[in-house]
N, C-alpha and C positions, 0 to 999 in steps of 0.2 A: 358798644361792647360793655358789659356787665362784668364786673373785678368782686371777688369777697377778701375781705381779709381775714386776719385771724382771727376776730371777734363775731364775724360772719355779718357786719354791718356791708351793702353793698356798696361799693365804688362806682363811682359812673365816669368817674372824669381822670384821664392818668395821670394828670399835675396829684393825685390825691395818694399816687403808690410811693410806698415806704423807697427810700433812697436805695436799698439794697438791690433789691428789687433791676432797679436800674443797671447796677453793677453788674449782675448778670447776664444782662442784656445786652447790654457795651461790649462784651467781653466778647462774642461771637462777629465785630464788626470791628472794619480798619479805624486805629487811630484818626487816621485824616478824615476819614469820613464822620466822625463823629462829630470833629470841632467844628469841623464846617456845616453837619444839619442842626448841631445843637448848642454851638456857644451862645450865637447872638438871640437866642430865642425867650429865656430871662433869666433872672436873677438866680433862681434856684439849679438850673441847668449849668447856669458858669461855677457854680460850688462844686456842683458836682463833677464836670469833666477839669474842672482845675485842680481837685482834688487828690491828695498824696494817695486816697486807696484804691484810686482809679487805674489800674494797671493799663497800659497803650499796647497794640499792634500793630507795627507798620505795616503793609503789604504791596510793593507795587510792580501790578501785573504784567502781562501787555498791552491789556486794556487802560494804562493810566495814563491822564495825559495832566496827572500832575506837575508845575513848575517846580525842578526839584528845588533849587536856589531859595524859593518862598516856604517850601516846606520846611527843610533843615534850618532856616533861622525864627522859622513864627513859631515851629511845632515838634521837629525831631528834639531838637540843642535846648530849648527853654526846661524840658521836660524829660531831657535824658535818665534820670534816677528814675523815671516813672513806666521808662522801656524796656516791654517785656520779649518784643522780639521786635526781628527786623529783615525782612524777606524784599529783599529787591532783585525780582526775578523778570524784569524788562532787561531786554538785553542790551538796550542802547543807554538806559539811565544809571547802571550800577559806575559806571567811570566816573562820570559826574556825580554821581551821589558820593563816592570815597574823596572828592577832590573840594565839596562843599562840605564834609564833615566827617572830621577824625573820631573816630570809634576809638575810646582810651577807658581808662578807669572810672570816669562819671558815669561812665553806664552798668552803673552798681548791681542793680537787677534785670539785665541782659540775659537771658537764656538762650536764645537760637537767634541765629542768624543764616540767611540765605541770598548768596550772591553770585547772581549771573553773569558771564563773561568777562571776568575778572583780567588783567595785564598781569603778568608776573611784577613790574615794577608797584604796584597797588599793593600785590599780593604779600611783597617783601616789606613794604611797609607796616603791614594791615596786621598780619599774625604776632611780628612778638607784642603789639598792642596787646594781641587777647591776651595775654595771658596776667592783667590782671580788674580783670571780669571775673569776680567773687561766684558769680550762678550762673557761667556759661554752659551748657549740658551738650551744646546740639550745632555743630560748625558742618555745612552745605557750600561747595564750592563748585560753580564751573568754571573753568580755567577757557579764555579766550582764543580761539585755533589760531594758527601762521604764529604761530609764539614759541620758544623752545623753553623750558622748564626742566629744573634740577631737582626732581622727585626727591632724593638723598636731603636737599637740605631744607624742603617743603615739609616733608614726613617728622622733620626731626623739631621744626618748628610747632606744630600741630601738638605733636606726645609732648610737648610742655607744657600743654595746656593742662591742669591737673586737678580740673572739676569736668573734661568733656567726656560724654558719654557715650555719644554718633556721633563719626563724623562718615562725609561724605563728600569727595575729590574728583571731579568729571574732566574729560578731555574726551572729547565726541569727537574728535579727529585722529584716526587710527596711526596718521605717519608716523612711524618711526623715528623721523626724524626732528619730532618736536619732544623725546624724550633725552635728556643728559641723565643717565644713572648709572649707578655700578654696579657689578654683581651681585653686592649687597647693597644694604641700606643700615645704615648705623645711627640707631636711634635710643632713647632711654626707655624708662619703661614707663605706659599710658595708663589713666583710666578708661581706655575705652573699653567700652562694652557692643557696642554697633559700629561694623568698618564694612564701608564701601567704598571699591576701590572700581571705579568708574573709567578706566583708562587699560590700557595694555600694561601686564604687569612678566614675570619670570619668575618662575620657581623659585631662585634665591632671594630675588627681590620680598617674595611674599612670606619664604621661610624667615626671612629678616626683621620685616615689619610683627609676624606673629608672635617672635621670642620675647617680644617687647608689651603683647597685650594678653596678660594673665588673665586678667578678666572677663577679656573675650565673651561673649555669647554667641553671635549671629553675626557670617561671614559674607560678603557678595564681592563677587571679582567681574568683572565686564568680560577680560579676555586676558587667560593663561598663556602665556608663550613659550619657546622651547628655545632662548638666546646661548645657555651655557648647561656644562654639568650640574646633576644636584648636587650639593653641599657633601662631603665624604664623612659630616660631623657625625656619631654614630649615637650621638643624645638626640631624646626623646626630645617634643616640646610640649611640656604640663600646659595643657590647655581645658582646665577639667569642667571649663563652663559649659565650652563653647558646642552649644548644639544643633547649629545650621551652616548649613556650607551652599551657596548657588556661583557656578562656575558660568557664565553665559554661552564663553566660547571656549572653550577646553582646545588648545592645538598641540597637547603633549602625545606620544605615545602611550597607551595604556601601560606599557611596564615604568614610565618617567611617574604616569598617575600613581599607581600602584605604591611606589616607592615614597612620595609627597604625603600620601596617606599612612603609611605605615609608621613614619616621622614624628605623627601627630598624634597625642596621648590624650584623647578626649571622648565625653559622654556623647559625641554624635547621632542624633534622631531625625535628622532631615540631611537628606542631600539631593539637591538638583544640579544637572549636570550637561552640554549640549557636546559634542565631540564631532570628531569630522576624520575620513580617511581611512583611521587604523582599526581593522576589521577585529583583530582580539577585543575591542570593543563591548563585541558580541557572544562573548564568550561566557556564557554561564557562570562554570565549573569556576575559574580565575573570579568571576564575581561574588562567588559562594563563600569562596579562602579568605577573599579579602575583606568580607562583612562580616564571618564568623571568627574570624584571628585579629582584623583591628579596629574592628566599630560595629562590636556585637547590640548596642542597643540602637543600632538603625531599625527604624518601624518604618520611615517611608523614601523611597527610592523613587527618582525622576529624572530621567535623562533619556534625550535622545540622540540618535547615532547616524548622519545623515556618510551616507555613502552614494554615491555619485559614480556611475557605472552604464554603461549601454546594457541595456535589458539582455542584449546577442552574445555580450558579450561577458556576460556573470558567470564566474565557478557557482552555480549553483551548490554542489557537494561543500563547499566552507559554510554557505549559510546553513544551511540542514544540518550537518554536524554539531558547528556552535547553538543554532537556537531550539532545536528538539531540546538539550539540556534544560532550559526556561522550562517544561515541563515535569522536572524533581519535586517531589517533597518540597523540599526548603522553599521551591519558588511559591509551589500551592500553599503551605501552611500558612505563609502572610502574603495572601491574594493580591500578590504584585502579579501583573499582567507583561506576556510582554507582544509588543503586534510589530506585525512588520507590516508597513505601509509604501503602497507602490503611488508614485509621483510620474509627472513627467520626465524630470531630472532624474530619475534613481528611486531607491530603497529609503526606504529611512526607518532605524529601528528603535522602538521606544519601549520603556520600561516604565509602567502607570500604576496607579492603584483601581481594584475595582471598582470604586465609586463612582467612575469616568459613564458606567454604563449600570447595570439595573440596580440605581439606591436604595433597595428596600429599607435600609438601616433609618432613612430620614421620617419614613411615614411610623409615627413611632404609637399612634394611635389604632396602626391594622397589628394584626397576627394573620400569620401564615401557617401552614402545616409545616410544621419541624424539618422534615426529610426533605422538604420542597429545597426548604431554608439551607440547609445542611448540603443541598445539591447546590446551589448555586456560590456557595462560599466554598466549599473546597474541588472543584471540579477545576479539569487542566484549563490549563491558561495561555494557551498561543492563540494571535491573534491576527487574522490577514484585512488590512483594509485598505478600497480604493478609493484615493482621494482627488483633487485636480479636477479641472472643467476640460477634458478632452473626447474625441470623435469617440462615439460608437466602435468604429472601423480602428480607431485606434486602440478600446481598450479588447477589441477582441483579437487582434494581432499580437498584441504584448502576451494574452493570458495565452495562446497558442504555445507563445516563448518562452516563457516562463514556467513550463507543464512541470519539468520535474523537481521542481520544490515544492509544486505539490502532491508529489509520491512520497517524499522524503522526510517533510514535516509535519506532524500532528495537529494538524489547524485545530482549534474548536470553538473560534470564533468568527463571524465576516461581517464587516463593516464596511456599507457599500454608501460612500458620501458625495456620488456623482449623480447626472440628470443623465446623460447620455452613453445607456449599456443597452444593447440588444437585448429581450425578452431569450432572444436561444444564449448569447454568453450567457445569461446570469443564471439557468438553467443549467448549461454544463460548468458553470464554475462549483455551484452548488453538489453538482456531479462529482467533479474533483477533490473537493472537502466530507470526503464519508464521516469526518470524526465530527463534522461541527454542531456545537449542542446551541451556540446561540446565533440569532441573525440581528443585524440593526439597522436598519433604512432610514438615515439621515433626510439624503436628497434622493426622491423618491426615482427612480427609472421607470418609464413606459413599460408595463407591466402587463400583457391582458393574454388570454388562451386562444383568442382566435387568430394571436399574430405567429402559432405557431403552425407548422405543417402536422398533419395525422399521423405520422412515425414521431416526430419530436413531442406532441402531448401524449402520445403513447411511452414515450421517455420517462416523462413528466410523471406519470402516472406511476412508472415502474421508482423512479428519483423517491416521491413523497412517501411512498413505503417502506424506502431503506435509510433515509437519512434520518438523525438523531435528532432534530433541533426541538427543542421545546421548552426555550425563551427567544420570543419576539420583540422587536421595540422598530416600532418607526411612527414618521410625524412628518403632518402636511398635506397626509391622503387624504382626497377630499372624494376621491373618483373609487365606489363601490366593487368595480369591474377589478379595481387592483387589488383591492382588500380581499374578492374573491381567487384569486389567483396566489396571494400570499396562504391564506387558510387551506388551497385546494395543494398547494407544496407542503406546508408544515403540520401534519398530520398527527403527528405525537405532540404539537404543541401543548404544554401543561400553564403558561403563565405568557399573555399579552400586553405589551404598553404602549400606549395612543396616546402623542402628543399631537391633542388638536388644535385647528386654528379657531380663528373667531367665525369663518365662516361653513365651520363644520356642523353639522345638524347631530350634536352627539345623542339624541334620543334613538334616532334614526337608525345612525350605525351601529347603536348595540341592538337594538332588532335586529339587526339584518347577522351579524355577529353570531347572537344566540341561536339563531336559527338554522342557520349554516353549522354550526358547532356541534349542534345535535349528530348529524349523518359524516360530515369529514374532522373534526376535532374532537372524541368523543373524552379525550383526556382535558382539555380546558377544563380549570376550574379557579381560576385567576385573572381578573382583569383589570388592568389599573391605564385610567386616563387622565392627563392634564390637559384642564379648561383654561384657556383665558375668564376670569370673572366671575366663574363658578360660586352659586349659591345653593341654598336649598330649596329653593325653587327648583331648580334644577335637576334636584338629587329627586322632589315627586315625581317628575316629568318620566323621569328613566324608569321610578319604581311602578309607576301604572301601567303600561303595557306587559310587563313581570308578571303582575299579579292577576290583571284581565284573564291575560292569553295562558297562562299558569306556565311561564317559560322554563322558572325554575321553583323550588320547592324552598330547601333548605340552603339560605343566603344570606348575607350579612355585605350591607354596602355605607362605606363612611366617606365623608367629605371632611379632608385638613385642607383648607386657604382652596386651591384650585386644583389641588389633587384630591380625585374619586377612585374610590376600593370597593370594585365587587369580586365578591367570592362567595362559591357554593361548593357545595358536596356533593 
């Protein structure tokens, strides 16, 4: 390996790179592994990992099968001033690791620390130590199950730490019964600016902990519980940083939600959110009030709403009601999506950004026709998709039963992410949705014209002339027969996306594509594929037959990484 240095003299040999050099290097690798591939090796290697500007890393995985005993006295305890972190994330070594070395003040330039399945009697020990670690920023804790823990006097130990930044508190065991806390939690006030709270927590629990972190930025809760009243305090909490909120498991009531929100006096720009049971949920209008009265600058919304219901047995009229509203102004202005997704188990309803589905914004080296552009970004936004690996027989019974929410709501999306749909279902679902402008074929269904009867492609035929859709996307079709059956439905199609595989012939398929496109797509004039590998090699390959066969005239086709843009006039 050939090295230049500054002077552009070349190096040949790495005994010959500047010590710094080193430093950097070191810096991306575990303390212990360091000493061990490079003390004994010579003289200048032991200056240097001996050395006071050699910052350390601990890290021990799962994979470690370091002696902890040998470590803490050859190499953690010799060199504590020189520890810049300490991540003991084996879950069997962190007991032993707090039991061969007390974590105290020597650990002067300590920043982070990471410890797995901690004892609460460790635990009690361990915190008021930190707090005098002069640069701790960054405290990760998981807390060891069958253990009962006193959240109230753990939280209050933590906020005295008064250099931490994140911290992060886990109890991956949901019982209830391994929590001691009270309605509140009585804490002083933190420098955090990152809180995750990795455990089951309660509205007042969490209003408690937050009066306490002004600073705030970015909020994660695992799972919202619904143990007491909220607080009747009718103060705001000044939280003017804080602009992320992810709730995992939200088990409040929308109106409990509603009112935790209202509470909170902040520049809010992100919130994700998962909910379960309570159908106002779904409620638009209450979504509109609540984003426009107390977190006017949310730009992105994520939450979804799993509701769990026999197909037989759904008020169809509640979801139609609440989710047609998803189709307002307010919703289309900031192309929040919202889809309702059929499961085995139930509905589930989510609330996306358009990016999930055609990214034109990323290919920042095409242009598009403006109006194309201008249709896809403010067009309605409801969204039906079928997800889950189930029968045929099964999704065409469901879609039977389910008929009249699709009389009722504005579909103008379908998102079909099954293998197993009858060629006639997907037909007449397509049937059922007159409004939909886009289609997306994830996992592709056995697709082909000769599987249907001469009344049903006589359907077919009467179908491809009335429905709207003219954006396409699917990926994985490798089989021409379905490609022609997609083209011979989507008739007004104006823009295609073909996510191909490696064993896709994409020369092939845009011939066969353009050709077709001529007599049943005569609106195409957008086509965008991603290659695995894609060169420009590739990009001749596709433009030769073009140009032979004179497919099209006036065209413009660019290759970004493994995405390829054709488009003509």
């Amino acid at each position: 390996m050939l090295f230049l240095s500054s002077r552009r003299s070349p190096i040949t040999c790495i005994e010959n790179l500047p010590n710094e050099l080193f430093y950097e290097i070191f810096d991306y690798l575990d303390g212990y592994e360091i000493y061990t591939a490079f003390l004994n090796l010579n003289v200048r290697f032991q200056h240097i990992i001996t050395s006071s500007l050699l910052p350390l890393k601990i890290n021990l995985d799962s994979k470690s099968k370091t002696p902890i005993k040998n470590l803490c006295s050859n190499i953690i305890i010799p060199n504590n001033n020189r520890i810049r972190s300490l991540h003991v994330q084996n879950k069997i070594l962190s007991d032993e690791f707090l039991t061969e070395c007390i974590i105290d003040s020597s650990f002067n330039h300590l920043e982070s620390i990471v410890l797995n399945e901690i004892t609460n009697d460790k635990l009690q020990i361990l915190l008021p130590n930190l707090k005098n670690l002069p640069h701790l920023f960054s405290l990760t804790i998981y807390l060891k199950i069958d253990y009962s823990y006193n959240f109230n006097d753990i939280y209050q130990m933590i906020y005295r730490l008064h250099i931490l930044k994140y911290n992060k508190l886990s109890l991956l065991d949901n019982k209830q019964s391994n929590l001691i806390v009270s309605s509140t939690v009585n804490v002083q006030f933190s420098t955090i600016e990152y809180l995750v709270i990795d455990h089951n927590c309660s509205v007042n629990q969490l209003m408690s902990l937050l009066k306490s972190t002004p600073q705030l930025r970015r909020l994660q809760c695992k799972c919202l519980i619904n143990l007491d009243r909220i607080m009747e305090n009718k103060d705001k909490l000044i939280l003017s940083h804080l602009l992320y909120i992810s709730i995992a498991q939200c088990c409040l009531r929308f109106d409990k939600f509603e009112t935790f929100i209202t509470k909170i006096s902040s520049q809010l720009e992100v919130l994700h959110i998962t909910t379960y049971r309570d159908i106002a949920y779904l409620d638009a209008d209450r979504w509109e009030q609540l984003i426009v009265q107390h977190i006017s600058h949310l730009r992105r919304l994520n939450f979804n709403h799993y509701h769990q219901v026999l197909y037989n047995k759904c008020k169809y009229d509640d979801f139609s009601v609440l989710t047609n509203r998803f189709n307002s102004p307010f919703w289309i202005q900031r192309q929040w999506i919202f889809e309702l997704k059929m499961t085995r188990t139930g509905f589930i309803g989510t609330v996306h950004s358009r990016r999930t589905w055609f990214d034109l914004s990323k290919h920042t080296e095409v242009t598009l026709n403006d109006n194309f552009l201008q249709t896809v970004q403010y067009s309605s936004n409801i969204q039906f998709t079928i997800a889950d690996s189930c029968s045929a027989t099964w999704y065409q019974s469901v879609i039977n039963e389910i008929n009249p929410i699709f009389f009722t709501v504005r579909f103008t999306r379908l998102h079909i992410n099954c293998n197993e749909i009858y060629t006639r279902t997907f037909v007449k679902l397509v049937q059922l949705l007159p409004n939909l402008e886009s289609l997306k074929l994830s996992s592709f269904p056995f697709l082909q014209l000769n599987y249907l009867s001469d009344e049903d492609t006589q359907n077919l035929r009467s179908i491809s002339i009335k429905n709207k859709i003219t954006k396409v996307s699917f990926k994985g079709m490798n089989d021409f027969e379905q490609v022609y059956f997609i083209i011979f439905l989507c008739t007004h199609m104006q823009y295609l996306e073909v996510r191909c595989t490696k064993h896709t012939n994409v020369d092939i398929l845009l011939h066969f594509i353009l050709l077709k496109s001529f007599t049943l797509t005569p609106h195409l004039r957008s086509l965008y594929f991603y290659v695995p590998n894609a060169n420009e090699e590739l990009i001749y390959k596709l433009q030769t037959p073009i140009y032979h066969e004179k497919l099209l005239n006036n065209y413009t086709i660019k290759r970004c990484g493994d995405n390829i843009h054709l488009q003509w006039k």
